[in-house]
C-alpha positions as CSV (number, residue, x, y, z in Angstrom):
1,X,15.0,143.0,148.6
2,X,15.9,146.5,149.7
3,X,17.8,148.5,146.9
4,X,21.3,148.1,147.7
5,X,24.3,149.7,146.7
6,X,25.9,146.3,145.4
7,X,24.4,143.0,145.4
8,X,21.6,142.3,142.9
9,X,19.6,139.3,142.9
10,X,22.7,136.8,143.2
11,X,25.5,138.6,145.0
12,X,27.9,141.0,143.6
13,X,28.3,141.0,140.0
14,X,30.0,143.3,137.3
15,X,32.5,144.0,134.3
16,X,36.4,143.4,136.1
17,X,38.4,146.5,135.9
18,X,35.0,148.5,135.5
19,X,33.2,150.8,138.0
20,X,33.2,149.4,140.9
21,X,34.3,145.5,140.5
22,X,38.0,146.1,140.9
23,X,40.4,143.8,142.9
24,X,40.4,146.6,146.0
25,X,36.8,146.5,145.6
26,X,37.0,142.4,146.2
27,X,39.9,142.7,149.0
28,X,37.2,145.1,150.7
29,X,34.4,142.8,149.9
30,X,36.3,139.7,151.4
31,X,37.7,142.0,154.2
32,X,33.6,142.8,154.9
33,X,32.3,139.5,154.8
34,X,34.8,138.4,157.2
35,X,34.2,141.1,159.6
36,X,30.9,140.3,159.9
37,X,31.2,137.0,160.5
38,X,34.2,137.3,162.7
39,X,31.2,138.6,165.3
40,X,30.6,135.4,165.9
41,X,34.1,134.1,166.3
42,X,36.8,132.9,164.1
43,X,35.6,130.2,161.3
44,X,36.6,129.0,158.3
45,X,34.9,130.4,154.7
46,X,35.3,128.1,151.6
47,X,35.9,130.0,148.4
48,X,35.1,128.2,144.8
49,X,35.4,129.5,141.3
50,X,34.7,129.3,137.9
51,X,37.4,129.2,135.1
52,X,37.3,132.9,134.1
53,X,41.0,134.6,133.3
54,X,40.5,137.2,136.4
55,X,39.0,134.3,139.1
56,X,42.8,133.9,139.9
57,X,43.4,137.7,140.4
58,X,39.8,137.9,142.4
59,X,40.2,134.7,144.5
60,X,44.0,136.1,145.5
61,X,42.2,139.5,146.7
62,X,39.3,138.3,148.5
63,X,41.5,135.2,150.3
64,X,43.6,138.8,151.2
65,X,40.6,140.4,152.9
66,X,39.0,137.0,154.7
67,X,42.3,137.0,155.9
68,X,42.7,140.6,157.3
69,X,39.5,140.0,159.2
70,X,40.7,137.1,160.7
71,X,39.0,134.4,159.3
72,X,40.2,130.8,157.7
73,X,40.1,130.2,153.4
74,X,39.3,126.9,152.2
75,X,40.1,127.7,148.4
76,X,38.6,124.9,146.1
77,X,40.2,125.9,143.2
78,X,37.4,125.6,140.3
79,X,34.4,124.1,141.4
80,X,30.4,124.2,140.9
81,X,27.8,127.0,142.3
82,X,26.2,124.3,143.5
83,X,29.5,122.2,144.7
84,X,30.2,125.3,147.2
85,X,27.3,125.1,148.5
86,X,27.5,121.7,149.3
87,X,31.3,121.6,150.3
88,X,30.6,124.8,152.8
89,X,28.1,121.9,154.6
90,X,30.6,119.2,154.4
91,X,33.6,121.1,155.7
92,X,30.9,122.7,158.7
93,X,32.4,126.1,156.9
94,X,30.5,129.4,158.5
95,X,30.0,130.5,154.9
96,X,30.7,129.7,151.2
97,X,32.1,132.2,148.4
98,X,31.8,131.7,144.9
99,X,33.8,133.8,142.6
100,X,31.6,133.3,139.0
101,X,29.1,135.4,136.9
102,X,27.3,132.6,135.7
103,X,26.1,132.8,132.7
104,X,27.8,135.9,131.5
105,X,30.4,136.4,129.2
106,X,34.6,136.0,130.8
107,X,34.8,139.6,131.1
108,X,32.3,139.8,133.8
109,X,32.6,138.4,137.1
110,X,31.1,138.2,140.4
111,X,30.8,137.1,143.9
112,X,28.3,135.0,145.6
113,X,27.5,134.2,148.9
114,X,26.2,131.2,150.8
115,X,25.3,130.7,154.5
116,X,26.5,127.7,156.9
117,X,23.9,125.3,155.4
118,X,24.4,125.8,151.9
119,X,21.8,128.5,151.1
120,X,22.0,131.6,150.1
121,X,23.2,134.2,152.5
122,X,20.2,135.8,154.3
123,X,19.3,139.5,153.1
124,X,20.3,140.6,156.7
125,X,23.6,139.9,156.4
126,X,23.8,141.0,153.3
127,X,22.9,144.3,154.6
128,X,25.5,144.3,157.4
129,X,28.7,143.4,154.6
130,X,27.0,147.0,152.4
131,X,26.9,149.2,155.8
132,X,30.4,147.6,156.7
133,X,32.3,148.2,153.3
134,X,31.5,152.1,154.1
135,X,34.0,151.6,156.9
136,X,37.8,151.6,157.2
137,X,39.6,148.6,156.8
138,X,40.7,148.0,159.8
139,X,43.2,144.2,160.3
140,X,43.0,142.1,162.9
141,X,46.2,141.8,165.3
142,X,49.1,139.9,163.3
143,X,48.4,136.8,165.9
144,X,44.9,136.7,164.5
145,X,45.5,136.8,160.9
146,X,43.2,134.1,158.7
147,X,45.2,131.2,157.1
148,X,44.3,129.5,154.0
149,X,45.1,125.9,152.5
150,X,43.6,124.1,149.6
151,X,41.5,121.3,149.3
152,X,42.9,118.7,147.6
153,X,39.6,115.9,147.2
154,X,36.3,118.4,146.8
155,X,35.7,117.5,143.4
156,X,35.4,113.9,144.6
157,X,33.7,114.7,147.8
158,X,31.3,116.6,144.9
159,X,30.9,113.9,142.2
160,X,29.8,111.3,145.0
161,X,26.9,113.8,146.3
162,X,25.7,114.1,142.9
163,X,25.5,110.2,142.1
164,X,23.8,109.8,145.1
165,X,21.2,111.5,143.1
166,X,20.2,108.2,141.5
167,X,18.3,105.7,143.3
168,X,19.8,102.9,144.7
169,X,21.0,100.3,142.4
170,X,20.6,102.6,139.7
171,X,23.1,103.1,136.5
172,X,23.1,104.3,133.2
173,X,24.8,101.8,131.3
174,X,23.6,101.4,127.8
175,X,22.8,105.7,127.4
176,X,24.8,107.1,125.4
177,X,24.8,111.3,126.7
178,X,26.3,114.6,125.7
179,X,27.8,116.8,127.8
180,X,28.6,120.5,128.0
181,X,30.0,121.6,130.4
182,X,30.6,125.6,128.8
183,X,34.1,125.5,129.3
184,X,33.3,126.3,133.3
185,X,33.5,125.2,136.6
186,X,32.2,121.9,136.1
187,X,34.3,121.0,133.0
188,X,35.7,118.0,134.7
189,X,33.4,116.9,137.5
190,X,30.5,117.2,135.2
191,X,31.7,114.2,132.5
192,X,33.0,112.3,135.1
193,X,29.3,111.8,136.8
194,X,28.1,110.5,134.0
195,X,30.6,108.6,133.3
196,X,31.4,106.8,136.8
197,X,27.8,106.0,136.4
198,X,28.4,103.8,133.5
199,X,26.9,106.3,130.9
200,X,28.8,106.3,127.6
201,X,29.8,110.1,127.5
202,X,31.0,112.2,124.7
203,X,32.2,115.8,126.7
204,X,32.0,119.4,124.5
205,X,33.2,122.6,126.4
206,X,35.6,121.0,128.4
207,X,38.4,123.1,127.4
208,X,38.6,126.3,129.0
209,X,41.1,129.3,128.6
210,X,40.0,131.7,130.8
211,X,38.3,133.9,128.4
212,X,36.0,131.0,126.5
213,X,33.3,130.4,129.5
214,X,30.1,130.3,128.1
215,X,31.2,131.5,124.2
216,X,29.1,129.5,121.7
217,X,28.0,126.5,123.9
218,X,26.3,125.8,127.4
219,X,22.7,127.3,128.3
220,X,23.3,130.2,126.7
221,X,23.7,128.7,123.0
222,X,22.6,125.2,123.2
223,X,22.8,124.5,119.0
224,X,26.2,123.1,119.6
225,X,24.9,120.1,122.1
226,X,22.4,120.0,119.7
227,X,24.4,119.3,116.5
228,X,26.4,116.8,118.7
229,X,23.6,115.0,119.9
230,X,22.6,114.1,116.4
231,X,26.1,113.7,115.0
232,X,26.8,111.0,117.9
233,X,23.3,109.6,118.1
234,X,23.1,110.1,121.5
235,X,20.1,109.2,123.8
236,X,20.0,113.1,125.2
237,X,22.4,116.1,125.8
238,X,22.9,118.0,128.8
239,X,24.0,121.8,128.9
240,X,25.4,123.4,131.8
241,X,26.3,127.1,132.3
242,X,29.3,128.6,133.4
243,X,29.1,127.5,137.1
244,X,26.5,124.8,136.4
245,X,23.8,125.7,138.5
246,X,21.9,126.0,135.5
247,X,20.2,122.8,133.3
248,X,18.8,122.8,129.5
249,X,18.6,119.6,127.7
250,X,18.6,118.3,124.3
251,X,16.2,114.8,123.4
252,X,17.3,112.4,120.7
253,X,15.9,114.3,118.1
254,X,17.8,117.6,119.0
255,X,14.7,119.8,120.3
256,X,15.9,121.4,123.2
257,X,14.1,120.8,126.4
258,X,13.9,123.7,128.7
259,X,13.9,124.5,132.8
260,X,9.7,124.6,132.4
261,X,9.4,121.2,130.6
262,X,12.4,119.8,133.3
263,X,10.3,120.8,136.1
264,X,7.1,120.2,134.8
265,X,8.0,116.2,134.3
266,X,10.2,116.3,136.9
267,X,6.2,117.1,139.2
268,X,4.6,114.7,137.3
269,X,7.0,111.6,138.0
270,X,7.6,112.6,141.9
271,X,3.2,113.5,142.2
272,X,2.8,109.4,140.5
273,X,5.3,108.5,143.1
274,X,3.8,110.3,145.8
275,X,7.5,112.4,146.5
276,X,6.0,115.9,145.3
277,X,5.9,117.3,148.8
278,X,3.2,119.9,148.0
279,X,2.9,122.2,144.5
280,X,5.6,123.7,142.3
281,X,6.7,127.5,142.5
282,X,7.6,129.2,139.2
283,X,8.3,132.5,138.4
284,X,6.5,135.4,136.2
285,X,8.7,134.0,133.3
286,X,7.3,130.6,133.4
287,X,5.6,129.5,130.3
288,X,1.6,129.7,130.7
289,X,1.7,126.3,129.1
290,X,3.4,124.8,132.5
291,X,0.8,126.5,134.6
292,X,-1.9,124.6,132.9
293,X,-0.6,121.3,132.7
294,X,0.1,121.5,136.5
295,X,-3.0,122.4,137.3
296,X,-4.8,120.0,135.0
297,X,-2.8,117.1,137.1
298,X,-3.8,118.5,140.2
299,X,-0.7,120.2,140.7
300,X,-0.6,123.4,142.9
301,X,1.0,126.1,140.8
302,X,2.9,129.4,142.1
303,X,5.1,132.0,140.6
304,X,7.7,134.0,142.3
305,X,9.6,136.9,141.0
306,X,12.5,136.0,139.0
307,X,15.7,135.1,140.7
308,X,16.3,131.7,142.5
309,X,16.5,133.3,145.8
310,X,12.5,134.0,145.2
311,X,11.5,130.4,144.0
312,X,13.4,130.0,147.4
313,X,11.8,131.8,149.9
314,X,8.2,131.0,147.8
315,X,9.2,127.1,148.3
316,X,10.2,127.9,152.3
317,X,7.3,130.0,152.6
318,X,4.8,126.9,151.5
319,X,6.9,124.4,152.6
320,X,7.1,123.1,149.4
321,X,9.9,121.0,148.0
322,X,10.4,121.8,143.7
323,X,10.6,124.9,141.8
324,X,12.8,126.6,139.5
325,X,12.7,128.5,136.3
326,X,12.7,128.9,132.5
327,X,16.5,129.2,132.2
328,X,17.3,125.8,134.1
329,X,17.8,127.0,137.3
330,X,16.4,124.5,139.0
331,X,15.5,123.7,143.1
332,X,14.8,120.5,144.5
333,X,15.1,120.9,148.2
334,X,15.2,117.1,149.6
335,X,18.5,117.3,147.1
336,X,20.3,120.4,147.6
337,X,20.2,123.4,149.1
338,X,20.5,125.5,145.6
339,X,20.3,125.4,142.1
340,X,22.1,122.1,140.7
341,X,22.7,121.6,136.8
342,X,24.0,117.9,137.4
343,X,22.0,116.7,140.5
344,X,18.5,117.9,138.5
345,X,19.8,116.2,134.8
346,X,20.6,112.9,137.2
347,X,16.7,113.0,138.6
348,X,15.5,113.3,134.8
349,X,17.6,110.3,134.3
350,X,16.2,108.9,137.1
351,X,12.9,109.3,135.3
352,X,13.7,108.0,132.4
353,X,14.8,104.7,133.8
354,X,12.1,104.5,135.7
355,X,9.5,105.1,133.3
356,X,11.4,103.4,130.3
357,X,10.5,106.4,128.2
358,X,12.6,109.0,126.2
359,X,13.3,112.6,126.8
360,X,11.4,113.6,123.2
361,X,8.5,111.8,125.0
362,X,7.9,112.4,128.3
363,X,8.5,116.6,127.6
364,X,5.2,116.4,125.8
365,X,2.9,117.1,128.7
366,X,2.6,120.6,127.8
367,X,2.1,123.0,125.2
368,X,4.0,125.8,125.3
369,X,2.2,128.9,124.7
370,X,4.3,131.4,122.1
371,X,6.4,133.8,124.2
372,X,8.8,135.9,122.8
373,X,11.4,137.8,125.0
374,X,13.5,141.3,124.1
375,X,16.8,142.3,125.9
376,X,16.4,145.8,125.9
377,X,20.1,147.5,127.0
378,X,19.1,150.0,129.7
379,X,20.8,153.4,130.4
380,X,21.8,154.3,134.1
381,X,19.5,155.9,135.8
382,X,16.2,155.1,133.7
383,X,13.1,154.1,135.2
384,X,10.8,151.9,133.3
385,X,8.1,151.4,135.7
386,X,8.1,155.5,136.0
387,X,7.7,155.9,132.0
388,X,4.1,156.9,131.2
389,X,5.3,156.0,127.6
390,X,6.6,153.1,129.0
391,X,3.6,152.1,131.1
392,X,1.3,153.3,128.3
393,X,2.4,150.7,125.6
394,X,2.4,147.6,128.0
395,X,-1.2,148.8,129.6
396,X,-2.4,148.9,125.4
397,X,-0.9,145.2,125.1
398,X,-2.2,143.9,127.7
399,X,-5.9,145.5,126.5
400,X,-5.3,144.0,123.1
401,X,-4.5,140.7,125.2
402,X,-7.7,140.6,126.6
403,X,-6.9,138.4,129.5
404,X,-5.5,135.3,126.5
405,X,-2.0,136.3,127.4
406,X,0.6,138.5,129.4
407,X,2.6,141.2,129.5
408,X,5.8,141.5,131.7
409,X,8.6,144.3,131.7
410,X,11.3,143.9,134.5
411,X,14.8,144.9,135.1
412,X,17.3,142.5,135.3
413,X,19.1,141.3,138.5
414,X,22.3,140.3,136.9
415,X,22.8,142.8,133.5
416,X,22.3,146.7,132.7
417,X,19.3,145.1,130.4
418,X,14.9,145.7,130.6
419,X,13.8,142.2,129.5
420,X,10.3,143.0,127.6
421,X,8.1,139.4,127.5
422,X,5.0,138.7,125.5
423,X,3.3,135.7,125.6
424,X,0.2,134.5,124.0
425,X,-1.6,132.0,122.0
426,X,-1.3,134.2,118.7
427,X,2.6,134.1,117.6
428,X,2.1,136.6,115.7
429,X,0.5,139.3,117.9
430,X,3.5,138.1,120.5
431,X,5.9,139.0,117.9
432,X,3.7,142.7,117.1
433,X,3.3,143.8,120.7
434,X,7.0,142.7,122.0
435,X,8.1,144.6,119.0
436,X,6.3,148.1,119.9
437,X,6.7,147.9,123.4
438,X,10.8,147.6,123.3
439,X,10.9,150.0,120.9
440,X,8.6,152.4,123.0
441,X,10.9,151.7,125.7
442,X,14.0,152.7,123.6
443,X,12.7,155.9,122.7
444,X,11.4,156.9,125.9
445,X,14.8,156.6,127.2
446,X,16.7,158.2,124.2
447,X,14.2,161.0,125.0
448,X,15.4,160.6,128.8
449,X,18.5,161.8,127.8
């Protein structure tokens, strides 16, 4: 993706009140988006959030711009990444807003945009809403204005979709499940799946304030879902993030069970059942470990650069059907159009069922090669990839590697962070050369300024 002035990887992101992510900014953003799509005629746009403190403030301004450029709100209230996405199919919506930074902590925030069919929106248009926030704000007449209403059965419009996830005649009666749903947008639709499915449910993170999204549970810190799998004895855990497009797990034994071992079993049982639809796109995160598993079955292996909107247009591109990556964000496209934390945990499920075998089993088809990752806190304006220091430490790692292992230094899409990864069959050399090359990068930018 061209360098843009605002959207990263997955829409519009920042700290609320900071730079440029300021409720004006969002009013202009909404005004923008609206504009655009007002070329095409008047429409409706479905907004969703999570349950951070400034989502009110932020759907209040944008709802104020779609409105200004003459186009209908849908507001959902709070609602899934993945539930937009859906919902702005459902409702035959021209687009989908959600207001959520993910995985981040409350004080951040963000906006992300999906097309008509659920997807995200195309890099084109993208383009067109930068080049038109550069221009005045300019209304539509007063007989024009947008209207807005609020849906009042999404979440169960939502919660069907995702049981239709199972196979027919399928339940889970007699599993007895965790689930956290990181005090975010799926706090209530995500125990409620389970639960209508006849699962016996215990529910962490399902109490949010505005300001606890993603503090000490979800995907970002899974030991709570872990303690609470063993305390309860549960069959498995599942961990969402703070707008639950995201997936860990936890097996009966509390090991946590990562996006690669998800979509690595998640290949095996649909290649044995003849549903694969092609190979499996990765990214340059994805453990080595998966690559050679899936190859060893047979499986066609690809990696994309990390974001989902690469594993995207790498799955489009081959017309293949599963990818995702190590964090949980997962894709299966004969189920959704995005990333789905609860739609992906129900196929596992489906699996185990199926197969009659646990979690802490059927993860075992790999063996994860050591990998150790540093979040390096970048300062504007630095360049990694132009640091001959820089570029000098990772080119000696990689010559120490020797071809057993790699090396990969990239920028994040969503945070002001370098993320530094090492990964090799030698833990210790892993932990040596991710060591040296963060802390070449550190000085080369203390030197930088």
């Amino acid at each position: 993706m061209a360098e843009r002035r605002y959207f990263g990887t997955d829409g519009v992101r920042g700290t609320v009140g900071k730079g440029f992510f300021t409720p004006d900014f969002v009013l202009r953003l909404g005004w923008a988006v609206g504009a655009v799509l007002r070329r095409e005629g008047r429409g409706t746009v479905v907004v969703g959030k999570d349950t951070r403190v400034s989502g009110y403030m932020l759907e209040s301004a944008l709802e104020a711009g779609l409105s200004a450029a003459g186009m209908d709100c849908l507001l959902l209230g709070p609602m899934p990444t993945p539930a937009v996405a859906y919902l702005t199919r459902t409702f035959h919506a021209r687009a989908g807003v959600v207001i959520s930074a993910s995985h981040n902590p409350y004080a951040d925030n963000g906006i992300k945009l999906f097309s008509a069919s659920g997807e995200k929106l195309p890099d084109t248009l993208e383009a067109q809403i930068e080049a038109c926030l550069e221009q005045p704000l300019e209304m539509v007449p007063p007989t024009q204005i947008g209207k807005a209403r609020r849906a009042v059965d999404a979440g169960g419009r939502y919660i069907e979709f995702c049981k239709r996830a199972l196979p027919d005649h399928t339940d889970l009666r007699g599993l007895k499940i965790v689930v956290d749903a990181a005090h975010g947008a799926a706090y209530q639709v995500a125990p409620a799946v389970f639960r209508e499915l006849g699962a016996s449910v215990t529910a962490i993170g399902v109490s949010p304030d505005g300001f606890n999204i993603n503090c000490d549970c979800g995907t970002t810190a899974p030991a709570a879902l872990q303690r609470e799998v063993l305390a309860q004895g549960a069959d498995l855990g599942v961990a969402l993030d703070g707008d639950a497009d995201r997936l860990l797990m936890v097996d009966a034994t509390g090991e946590l069970v990562d996006g690669d071992e998800i979509l690595g079993l998640l290949a095996l049982a649909r290649q044995a059942a003849g549903t694969l639809g092609g190979g499996v796109v990765g990214t340059q995160m994805s453990n080595f470990g998966l690559e050679r598993a899936l190859l060893d079955a047979g499986i066609a292996f690809d990696r994309a650069q990390v974001g989902d909107r690469y594993v995207m247009e790498q799955l489009r591109a081959r017309g293949w059907l599963l990818g995702g990556e190590t964090s949980g964000h997962l894709i299966c496209l004969d189920r959704t159009s995005t990333g789905d934390g609860l739609v992906t945990a129900l196929q596992v499920l489906s699996v185990l069922r199926a197969t009659g075998r646990p979690l802490a089993e059927l993860k075992r088809f790999m063996t994860k090669y050591p990998q150790r990752l540093v979040n390096v806190p970048l300062v504007a304006g630095f360049d990694p990839d132009r640091s001959q220091r820089v570029q000098q430490a990772i080119e000696e790692a990689r010559a120490s590697l020797d071809g057993r292992g790699r090396v990969l230094l990239r920028k994040s899409g969503t945070e002001p962070l370098v993320r530094v990864m090492v990964e090799s069959q030698d833990a210790v050399q892993v932990e040596a050369l991710s060591e040296h090359i963060a802390a070449q990068l550190r000085a080369a930018m203390a030197q930088a300024n």
